[in-house]
C-alpha positions in Angstrom: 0.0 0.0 0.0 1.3 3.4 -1.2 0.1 6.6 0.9 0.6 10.1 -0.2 3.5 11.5 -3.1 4.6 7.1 -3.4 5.4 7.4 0.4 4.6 3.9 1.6 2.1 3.5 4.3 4.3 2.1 6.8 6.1 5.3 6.7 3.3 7.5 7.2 2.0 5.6 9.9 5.2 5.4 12.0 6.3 8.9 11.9 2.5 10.4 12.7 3.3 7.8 15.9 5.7 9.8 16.7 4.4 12.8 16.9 2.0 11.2 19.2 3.6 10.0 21.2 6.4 13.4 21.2 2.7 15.1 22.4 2.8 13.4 25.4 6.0 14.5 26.9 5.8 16.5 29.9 5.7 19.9 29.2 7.3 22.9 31.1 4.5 23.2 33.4 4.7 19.8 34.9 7.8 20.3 35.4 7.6 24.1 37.7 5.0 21.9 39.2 7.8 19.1 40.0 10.1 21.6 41.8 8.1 22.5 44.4 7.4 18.8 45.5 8.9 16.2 48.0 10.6 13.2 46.4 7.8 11.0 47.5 5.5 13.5 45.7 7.4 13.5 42.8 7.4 9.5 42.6 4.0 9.5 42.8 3.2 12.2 40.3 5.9 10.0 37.9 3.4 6.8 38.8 0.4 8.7 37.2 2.4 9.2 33.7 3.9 7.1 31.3 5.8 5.9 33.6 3.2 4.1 35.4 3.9 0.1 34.4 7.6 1.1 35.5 6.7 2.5 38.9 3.9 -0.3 39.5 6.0 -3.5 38.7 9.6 -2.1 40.6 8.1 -0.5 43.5 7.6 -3.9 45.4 11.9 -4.0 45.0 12.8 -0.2 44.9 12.2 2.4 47.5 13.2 6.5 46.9 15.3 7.9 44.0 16.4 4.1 43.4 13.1 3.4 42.1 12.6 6.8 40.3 16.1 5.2 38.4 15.4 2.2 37.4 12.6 2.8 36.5 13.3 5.8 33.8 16.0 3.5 32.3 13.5 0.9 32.2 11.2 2.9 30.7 13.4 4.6 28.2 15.0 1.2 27.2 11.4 0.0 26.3 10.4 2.9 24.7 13.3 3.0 21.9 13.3 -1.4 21.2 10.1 -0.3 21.1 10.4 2.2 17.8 13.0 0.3 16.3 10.6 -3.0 16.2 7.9 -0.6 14.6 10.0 1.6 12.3 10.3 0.2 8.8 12.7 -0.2 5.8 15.7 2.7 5.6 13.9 4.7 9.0 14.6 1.4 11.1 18.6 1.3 9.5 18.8 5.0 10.4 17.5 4.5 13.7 19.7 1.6 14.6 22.7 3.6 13.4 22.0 6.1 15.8 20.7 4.5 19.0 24.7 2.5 18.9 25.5 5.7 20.5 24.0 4.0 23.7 26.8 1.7 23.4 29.5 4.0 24.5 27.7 5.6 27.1 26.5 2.1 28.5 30.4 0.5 28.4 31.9 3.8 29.7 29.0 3.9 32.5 30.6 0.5 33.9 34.1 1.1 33.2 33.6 4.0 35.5 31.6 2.5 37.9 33.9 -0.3 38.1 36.8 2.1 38.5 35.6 3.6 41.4 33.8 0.6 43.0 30.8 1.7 42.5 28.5 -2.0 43.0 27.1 -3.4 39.8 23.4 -3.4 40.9 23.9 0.9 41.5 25.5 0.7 37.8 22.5 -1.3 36.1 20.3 1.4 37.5 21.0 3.9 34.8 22.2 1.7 32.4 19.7 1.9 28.9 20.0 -1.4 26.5 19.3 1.0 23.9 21.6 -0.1 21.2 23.4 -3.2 19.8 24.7 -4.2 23.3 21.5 -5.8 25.0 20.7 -6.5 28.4 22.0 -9.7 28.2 25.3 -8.8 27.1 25.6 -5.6 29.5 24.8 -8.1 32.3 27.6 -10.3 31.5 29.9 -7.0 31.1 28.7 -6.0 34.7 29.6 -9.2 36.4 33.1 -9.2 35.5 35.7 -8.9 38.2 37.7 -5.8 36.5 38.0 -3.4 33.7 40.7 -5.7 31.8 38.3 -8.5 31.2 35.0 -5.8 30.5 37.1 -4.8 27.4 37.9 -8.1 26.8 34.1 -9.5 26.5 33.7 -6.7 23.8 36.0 -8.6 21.6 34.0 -8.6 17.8 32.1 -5.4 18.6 32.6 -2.1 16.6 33.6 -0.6 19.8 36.4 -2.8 20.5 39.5 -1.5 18.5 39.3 1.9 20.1 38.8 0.3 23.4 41.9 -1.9 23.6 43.8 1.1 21.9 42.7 3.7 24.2 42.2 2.1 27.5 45.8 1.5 28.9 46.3 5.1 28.5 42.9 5.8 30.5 43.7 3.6 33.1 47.3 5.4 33.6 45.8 8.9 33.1 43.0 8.3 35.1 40.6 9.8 32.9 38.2 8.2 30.2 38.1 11.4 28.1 40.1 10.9 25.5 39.1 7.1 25.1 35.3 8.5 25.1 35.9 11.7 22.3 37.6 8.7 20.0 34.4 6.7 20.4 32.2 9.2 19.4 34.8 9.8 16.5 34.7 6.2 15.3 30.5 6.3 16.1 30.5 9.5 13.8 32.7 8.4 11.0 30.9 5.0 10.7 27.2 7.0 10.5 27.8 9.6 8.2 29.4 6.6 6.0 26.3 5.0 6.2 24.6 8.2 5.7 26.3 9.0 2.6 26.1 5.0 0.9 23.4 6.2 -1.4 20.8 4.6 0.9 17.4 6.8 0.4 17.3 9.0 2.9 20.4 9.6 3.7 20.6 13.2 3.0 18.1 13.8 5.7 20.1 11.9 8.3 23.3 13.5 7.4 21.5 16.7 8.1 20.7 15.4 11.9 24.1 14.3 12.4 26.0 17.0 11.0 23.8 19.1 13.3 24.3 16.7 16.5 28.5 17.1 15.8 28.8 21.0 15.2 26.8 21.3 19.1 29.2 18.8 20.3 32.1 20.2 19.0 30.9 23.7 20.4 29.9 22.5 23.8 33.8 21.0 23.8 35.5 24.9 22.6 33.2 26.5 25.4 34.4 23.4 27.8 38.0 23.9 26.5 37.8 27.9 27.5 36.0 26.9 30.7 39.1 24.8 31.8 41.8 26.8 30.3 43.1 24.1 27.9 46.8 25.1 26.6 47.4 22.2 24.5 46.8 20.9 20.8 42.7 20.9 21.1 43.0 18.7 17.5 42.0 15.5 19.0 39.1 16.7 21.0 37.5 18.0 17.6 35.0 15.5 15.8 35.4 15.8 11.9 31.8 15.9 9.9 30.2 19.2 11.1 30.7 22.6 10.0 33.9 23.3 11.7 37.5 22.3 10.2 40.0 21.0 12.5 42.1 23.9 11.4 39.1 26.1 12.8 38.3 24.1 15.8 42.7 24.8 16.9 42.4 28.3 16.0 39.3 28.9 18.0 40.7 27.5 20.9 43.8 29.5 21.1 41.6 32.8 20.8 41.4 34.5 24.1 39.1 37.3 24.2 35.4 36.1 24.3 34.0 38.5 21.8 36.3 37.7 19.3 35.7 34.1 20.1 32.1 34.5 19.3 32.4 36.7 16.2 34.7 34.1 14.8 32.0 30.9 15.3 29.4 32.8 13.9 31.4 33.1 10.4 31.3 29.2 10.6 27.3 28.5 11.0 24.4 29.3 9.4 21.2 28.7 11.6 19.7 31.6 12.6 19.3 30.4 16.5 22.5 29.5 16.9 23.8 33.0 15.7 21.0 34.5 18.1 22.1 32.0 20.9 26.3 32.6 20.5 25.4 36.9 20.3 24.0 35.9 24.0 27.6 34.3 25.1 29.0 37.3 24.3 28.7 38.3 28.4 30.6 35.3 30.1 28.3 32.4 30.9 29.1 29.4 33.2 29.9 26.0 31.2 26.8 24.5 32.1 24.8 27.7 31.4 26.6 26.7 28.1 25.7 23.3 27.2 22.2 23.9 28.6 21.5 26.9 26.4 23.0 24.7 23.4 21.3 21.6 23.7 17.7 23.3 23.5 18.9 25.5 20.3 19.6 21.9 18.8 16.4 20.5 19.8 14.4 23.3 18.5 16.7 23.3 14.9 15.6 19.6 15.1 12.0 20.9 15.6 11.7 22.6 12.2 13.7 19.9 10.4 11.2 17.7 11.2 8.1 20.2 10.5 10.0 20.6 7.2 10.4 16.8 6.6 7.7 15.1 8.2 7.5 11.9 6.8 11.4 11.3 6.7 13.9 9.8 9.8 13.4 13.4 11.6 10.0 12.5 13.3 12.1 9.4 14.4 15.4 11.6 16.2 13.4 14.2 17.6 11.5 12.1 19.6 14.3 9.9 20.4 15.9 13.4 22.1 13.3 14.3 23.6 12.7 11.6 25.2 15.7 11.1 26.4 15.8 14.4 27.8 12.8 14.0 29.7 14.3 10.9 31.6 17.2 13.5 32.1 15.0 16.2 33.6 12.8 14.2 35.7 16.5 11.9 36.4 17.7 15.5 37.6 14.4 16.6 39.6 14.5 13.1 41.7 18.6 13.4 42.0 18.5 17.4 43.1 15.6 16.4 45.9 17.7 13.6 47.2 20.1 15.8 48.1 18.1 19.1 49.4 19.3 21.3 46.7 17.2 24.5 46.3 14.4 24.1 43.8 16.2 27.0 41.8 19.5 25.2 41.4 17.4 22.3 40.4 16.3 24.4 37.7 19.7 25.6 36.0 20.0 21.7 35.2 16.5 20.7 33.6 16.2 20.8 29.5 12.8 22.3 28.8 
């Protein structure tokens, strides 16, 4: 069955469920609601919304913000197997391709929980079989006695080779940054590849992505300023977006803030992120920053997808969304916990 223009049905069908289901996202409101509630009253509040199976079924085992966890990662594990067993032909390939980025953060959520002790039931709390690595396998990863032999299970995954490469220096530096920027490097590289095949649709994705690296790569110059970074800022840069790496070193070695800023905005063309970077003229804190940036890229998402609505941008905007409405309420439950004022709270929520 063919719908509208030759567009199959399928397609039509899937990416007017996700703007559905995108409609049902809390909205601001709930949230200024949230930060003047208890824990308990936020638990409950989470029980009465699509959350509800979660809260039901773990709260015979889970008490507190352990519950409010596991039962976001739960939920948002469900939610994208979910899309990708409904999302057909090229969407579904596009989809996959995009949800491996849950690989990283999963391995790199136990290599740092095992690295500072952290106990494997506290790690599977906010871990979200998302991608190619299922619960299965991230279960087998978590029971292992040390980092050595996590790496070592991941032998004949994509993510290996960088792994084994990186992780002796991690281990001696003490810092997984550098092993996690060349993740995202390889995860980029192997995308827009994909992206660029000739498979339909493609152009559309490589829009997304090349959007998804240039906010990365900016979040890292503003982080880069924040900490003072002297050094060669080339391997912190992730090739595919606007910026060239000979761009991305001379930013960083620019010192004055204005000219900082004047310089960027040569390198991009959407109108919100010129309007958003004339803003960060005045000094803003890092997460101010990353905040301010991440909801200029979901809006810019916003309109690609009103422009392309039966296309993979449906798909990735509610993916992020999503996501960051597991982060906010994540933040909410985790700023309660520990009696931080509901204004602080604030500075950290994505709306």
């Amino acid at each position: 069955m063919v719908g509208m223009r030759g567009i199959s049905a399928p397609y039509i069908y899937v990416c007017t469920r996700m703007r559905v289901r995108k409609a049902k996202l809390l909205p601001k409101e709930e949230y200024m609601r949230m930060l003047n509630m208890s824990l308990a009253e936020i638990t409950r509040f989470i029980g009465e919304t699509e959350y509800k199976q979660e809260i039901d079924e773990l709260g015979t085992t889970f008490r507190g913000i352990d519950l409010i966890e596991v039962a976001l990662s739960w939920n948002l594990a469900k939610e994208y197997q979910k899309i990708q067993e409904i999302t057909p032909g090229n969407l579904k390939e596009f989809t996959r391709a995009y949800l491996r980025r849950w690989d990283i953060q999963n391995v790199l959520t136990i290599l740092r929980g095992k690295t500072q002790g952290v106990k494997s039931g506290k790690i599977k709390e906010i871990l979200v079989p998302a991608g190619s690595l299922d619960s299965t396998v991230l279960d087998r990863l978590l029971s292992e006695d040390n980092t050595e032999r996590i790496i070592d299970a991941l032998k004949g995954n994509r993510i290996y080779p960088v792994l084994a490469r990186e992780y002796p220096l991690a281990r001696e530096s003490g810092s997984f940054s550098r092993m996690e920027n060349e993740l995202y490097k390889q995860f980029y590289a192997e995308i827009i590849a994909e992206a660029e095949s000739g498979i339909k649709g493609g152009h559309l994705f490589l829009e997304f992505i090349r959007l998804d690296i240039d906010i990365k790569n900016l979040k890292t110059l503003f982080r880069l300023r924040a900490d003072t970074f002297e050094e060669d800022a080339r391997e912190m840069y992730i090739p595919g977006g606007a910026l060239l790496v000979t761009d991305f070193s001379f930013m960083n070695t620019i010192k004055d803030q204005g000219e900082f800023i004047d310089s960027l905005k040569v390198k991009y063309r959407q109108k919100l992120l010129i309007s958003l970077l004339d803003e960060m003229k005045s000094e803003k804190t890092i997460h101010d920053v990353e905040v301010r940036l991440t909801r200029v890229q979901l809006e810019q998402m916003e309109r690609m997808s009103k422009r392309n609505p039966i296309s993979i941008h449906p798909i990735l905007i509610y993916l992020e969304k999503k996501k960051y409405e597991v982060f906010n309420l994540r933040a909410l439950a985790r700023g309660k916990e520990s009696k931080l004022p509901s204004e602080k709270i604030a500075e950290y929520l994505v709306m």
